[in-house]
N, C-alpha and C positions, 0 to 999 in steps of 0.2 A: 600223649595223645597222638592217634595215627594223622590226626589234619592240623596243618599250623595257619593260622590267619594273620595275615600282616600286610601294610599296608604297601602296593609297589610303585606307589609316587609319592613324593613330599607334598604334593596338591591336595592328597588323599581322592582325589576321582578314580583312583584302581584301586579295588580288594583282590588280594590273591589268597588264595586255597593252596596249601602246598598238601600231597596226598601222598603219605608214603603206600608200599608195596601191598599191604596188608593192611585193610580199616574198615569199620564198621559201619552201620545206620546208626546206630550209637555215635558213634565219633564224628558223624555227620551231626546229628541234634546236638551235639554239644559246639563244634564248630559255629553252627549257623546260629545259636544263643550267643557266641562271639562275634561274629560277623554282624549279627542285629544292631549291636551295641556298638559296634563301629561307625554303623551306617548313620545311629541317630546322635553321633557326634558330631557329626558336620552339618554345615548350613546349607551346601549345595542341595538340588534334587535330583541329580541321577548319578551315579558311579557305575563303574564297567565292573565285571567281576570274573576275575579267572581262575578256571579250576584248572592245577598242574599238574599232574599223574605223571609217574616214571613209566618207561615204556614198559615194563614188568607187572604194571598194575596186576594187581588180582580183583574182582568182580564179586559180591556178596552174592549172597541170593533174589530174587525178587527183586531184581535190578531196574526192570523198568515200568514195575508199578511205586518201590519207593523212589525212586529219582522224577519219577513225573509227579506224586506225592510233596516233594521238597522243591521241587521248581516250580509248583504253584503254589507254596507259600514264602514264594519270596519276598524281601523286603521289596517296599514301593521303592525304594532310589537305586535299585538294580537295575538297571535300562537294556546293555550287552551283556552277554553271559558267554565268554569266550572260555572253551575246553582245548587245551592244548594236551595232546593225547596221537599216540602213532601207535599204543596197543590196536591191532583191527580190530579187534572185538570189541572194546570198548568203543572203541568209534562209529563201528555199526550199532551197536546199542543206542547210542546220545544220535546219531544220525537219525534211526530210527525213533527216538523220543522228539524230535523237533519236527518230525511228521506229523503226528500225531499227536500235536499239544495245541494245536491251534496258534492262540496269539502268543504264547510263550513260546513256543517251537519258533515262529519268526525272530524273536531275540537271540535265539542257539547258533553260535559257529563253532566249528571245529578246526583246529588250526595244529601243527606240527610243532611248535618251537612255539618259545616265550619271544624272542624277536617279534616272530609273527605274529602273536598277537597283541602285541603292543603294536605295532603296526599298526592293524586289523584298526584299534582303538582307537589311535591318533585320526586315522581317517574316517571315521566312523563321526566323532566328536566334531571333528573339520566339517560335516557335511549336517551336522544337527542345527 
């Protein structure tokens, strides 16, 4: 599978996406039937969720009618949607998708580094 889901705290309040170079919307729907099952493992209700791309990412097609497609069916205990991503194109894309998504577009950051957004998410959590 091009997307790995695993959990990246022992709290389980982070899901990470890891996305290799080359992946599909396939690999995306079978990911996110992982990540569903993750999500309704725990008790809590909201987990942060990070998608990681190598800076090499490569982009499928119709990028940003199915990624607005799959970030509105996100799980309900998805709260932050943190994309750590330094490809520019891809970050103009997800930029450009959290314009334009409404109330979902306000939970979208973009961030450079897995640092960062665990960061991002510490303080985010701090301020809920």
């Amino acid at each position: 599978m091009s997307i790995a889901v695993a959990w990246d705290n022992e709290d389980h309040t982070i899901l990470r996406f890891v996305f290799d170079k080359h992946w599909t919307w396939a690999d995306v729907a079978n990911a996110k039937l992982e990540s569903d099952a993750a999500l309704n493992s725990v008790s809590h209700r909201s987990v942060a969720i990070i998608y990681d791309a190598p800076p090499n990412v490569s982009l499928p097609s119709d990028m940003l009618t199915n990624a607005r497609r799959v970030l509105s069916s996100n799980h309900p205990k998805a709260h932050l949607l943190v994309f750590v991503l330094t490809n520019s194109v891809a970050r103009l894309m997800i930029n450009t998708l959290a314009r334009i998504s409404g109330s979902i577009g306000a939970r979208i950051r973009v961030v450079d580094s897995l640092d960062e957004a665990r960061e991002l998410i510490a303080q985010h959590n701090a301020n809920v």
